[in-house]
C-alpha positions in Angstrom: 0.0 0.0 0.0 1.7 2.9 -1.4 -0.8 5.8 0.4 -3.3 6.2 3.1 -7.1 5.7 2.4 -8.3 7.8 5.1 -6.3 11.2 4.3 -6.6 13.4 1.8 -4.1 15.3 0.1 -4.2 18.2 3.1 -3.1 15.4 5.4 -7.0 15.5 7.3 -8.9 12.3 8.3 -11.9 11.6 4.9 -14.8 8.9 4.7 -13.4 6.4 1.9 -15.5 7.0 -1.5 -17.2 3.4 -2.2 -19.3 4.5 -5.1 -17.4 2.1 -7.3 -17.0 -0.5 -5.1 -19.0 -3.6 -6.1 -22.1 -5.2 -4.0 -21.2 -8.4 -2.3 -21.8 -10.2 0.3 -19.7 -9.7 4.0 -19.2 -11.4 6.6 -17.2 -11.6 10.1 -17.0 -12.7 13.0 -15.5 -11.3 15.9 -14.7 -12.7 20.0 -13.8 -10.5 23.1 -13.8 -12.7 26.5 -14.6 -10.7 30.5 -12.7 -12.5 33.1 -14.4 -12.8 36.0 -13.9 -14.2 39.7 -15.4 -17.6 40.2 -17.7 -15.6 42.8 -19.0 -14.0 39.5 -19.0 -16.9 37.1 -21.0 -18.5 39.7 -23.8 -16.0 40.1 -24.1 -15.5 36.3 -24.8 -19.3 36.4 -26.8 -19.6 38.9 -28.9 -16.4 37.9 -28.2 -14.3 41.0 -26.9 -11.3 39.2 -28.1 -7.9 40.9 -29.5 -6.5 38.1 -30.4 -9.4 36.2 -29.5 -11.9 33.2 -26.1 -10.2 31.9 -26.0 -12.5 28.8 -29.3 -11.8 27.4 -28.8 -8.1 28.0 -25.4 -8.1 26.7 -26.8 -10.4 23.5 -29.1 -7.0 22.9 -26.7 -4.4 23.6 -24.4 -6.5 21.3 -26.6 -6.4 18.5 -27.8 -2.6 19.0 -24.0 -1.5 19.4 -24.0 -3.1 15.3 -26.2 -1.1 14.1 -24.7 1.8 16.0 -21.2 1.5 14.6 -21.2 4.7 11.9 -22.6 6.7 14.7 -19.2 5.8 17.1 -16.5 5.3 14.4 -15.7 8.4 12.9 -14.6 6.9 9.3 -17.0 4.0 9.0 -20.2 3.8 6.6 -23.6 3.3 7.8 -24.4 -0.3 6.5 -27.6 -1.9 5.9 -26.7 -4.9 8.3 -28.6 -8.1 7.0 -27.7 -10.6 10.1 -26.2 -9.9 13.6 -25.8 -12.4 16.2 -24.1 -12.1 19.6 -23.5 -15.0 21.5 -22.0 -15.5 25.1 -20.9 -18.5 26.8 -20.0 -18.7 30.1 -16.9 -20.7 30.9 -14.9 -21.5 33.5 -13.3 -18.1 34.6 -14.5 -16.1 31.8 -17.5 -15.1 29.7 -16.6 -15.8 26.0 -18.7 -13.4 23.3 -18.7 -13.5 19.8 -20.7 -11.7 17.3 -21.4 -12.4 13.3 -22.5 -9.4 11.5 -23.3 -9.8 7.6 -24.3 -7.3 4.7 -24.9 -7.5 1.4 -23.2 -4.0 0.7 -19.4 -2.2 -0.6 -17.8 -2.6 2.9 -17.0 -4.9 5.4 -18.4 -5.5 8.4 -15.4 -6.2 10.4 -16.2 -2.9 12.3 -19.8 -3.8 13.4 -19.2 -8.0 14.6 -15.5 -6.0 16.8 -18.2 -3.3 18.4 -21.1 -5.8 18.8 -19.1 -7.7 21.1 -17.0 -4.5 22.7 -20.2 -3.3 23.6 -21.5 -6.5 24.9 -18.4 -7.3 27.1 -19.1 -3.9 28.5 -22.7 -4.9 29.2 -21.5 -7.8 31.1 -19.3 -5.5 32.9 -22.5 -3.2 33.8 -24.6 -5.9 34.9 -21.9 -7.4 37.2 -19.8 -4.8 38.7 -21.5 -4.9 41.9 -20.2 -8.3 42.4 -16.5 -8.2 41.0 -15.1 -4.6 40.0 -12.3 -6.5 39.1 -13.4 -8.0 35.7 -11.1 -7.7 33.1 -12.5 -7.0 29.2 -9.6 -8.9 27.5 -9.3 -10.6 23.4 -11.0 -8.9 21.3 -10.3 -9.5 18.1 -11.6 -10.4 14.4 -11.5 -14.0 14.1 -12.5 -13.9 10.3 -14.2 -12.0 7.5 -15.8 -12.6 4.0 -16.0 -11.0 0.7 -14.6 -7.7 -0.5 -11.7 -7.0 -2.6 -9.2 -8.2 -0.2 -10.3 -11.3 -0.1 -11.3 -13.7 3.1 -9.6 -13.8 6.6 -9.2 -16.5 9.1 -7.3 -15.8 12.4 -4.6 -18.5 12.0 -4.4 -21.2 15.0 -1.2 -21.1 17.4 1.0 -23.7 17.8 -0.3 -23.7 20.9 -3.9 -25.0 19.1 -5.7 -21.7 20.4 -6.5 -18.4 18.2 
């Protein structure tokens, strides 16, 4: 890449032009993970969170935070999203989220899945910070995308067997 996308020739911050960008269909998929004490992990389980179930409100707050994304990040397009799923699981000392976003559009949606499950980690955050302050929003990070002109991305395993 020879210059920058996002600055004109004055050197200021511009919106991409994607007028002659093609239609197609995008995907990704994106993960963020909230460590939590086991105090925590066991109240979310056991439903005996203060302010109530913290993984069906951070699903929601996941899925409004997609559509949301042109409105937070300065340089993206507003996309007619087509699909957005967040899901949480909780695990042993963590709550692991992930969120798909698709479009059929001249973008990606790599912006709105990383968001969707920023926003839902913080969620989780909200909902149990009277019980563990000490939560930690850690991993987020694209795990793949589809379509566009760059082509598809996968986040490669470590030798370790773990993305």
């Amino acid at each position: 890449m020879t210059q920058l996308t996002h600055i004109d020739e004055q050197g200021r911050a511009k919106m991409v032009d994607t007028s002659d960008k093609s239609v197609t269909a995008r995907r990704a998929l994106a993960s963020a993970r909230v460590l939590a004490s086991p105090a925590t992990i066991d109240a979310i389980r056991q439903h005996q969170t203060p302010k109530g179930d913290p993984l069906e409100t951070a699903r929601l707050a996941g899925v409004m935070a997609a559509k949301q994304t042109a409105d937070l990040i300065p340089l993206c397009h507003p996309l007619p999203l087509t699909h957005v799923e967040v899901r949480a699981e909780v695990l042993e000392d963590s709550i692991y989220l992930e969120a798909e976003v698709a479009t059929r559009a001249q973008t990606g949606v790599e912006m709105e899945a990383l968001t969707a499950v920023s926003v839902a980690a913080l969620t989780i955050y909200d909902m149990c910070k009277a019980i563990d302050k000490s939560m930690t929003i850690t991993d987020v990070r694209l795990e793949l995308k589809t379509g566009g002109k760059s082509g598809d991305y996968r986040r490669d395993l470590n030798p370790q067997g773990t993305s």
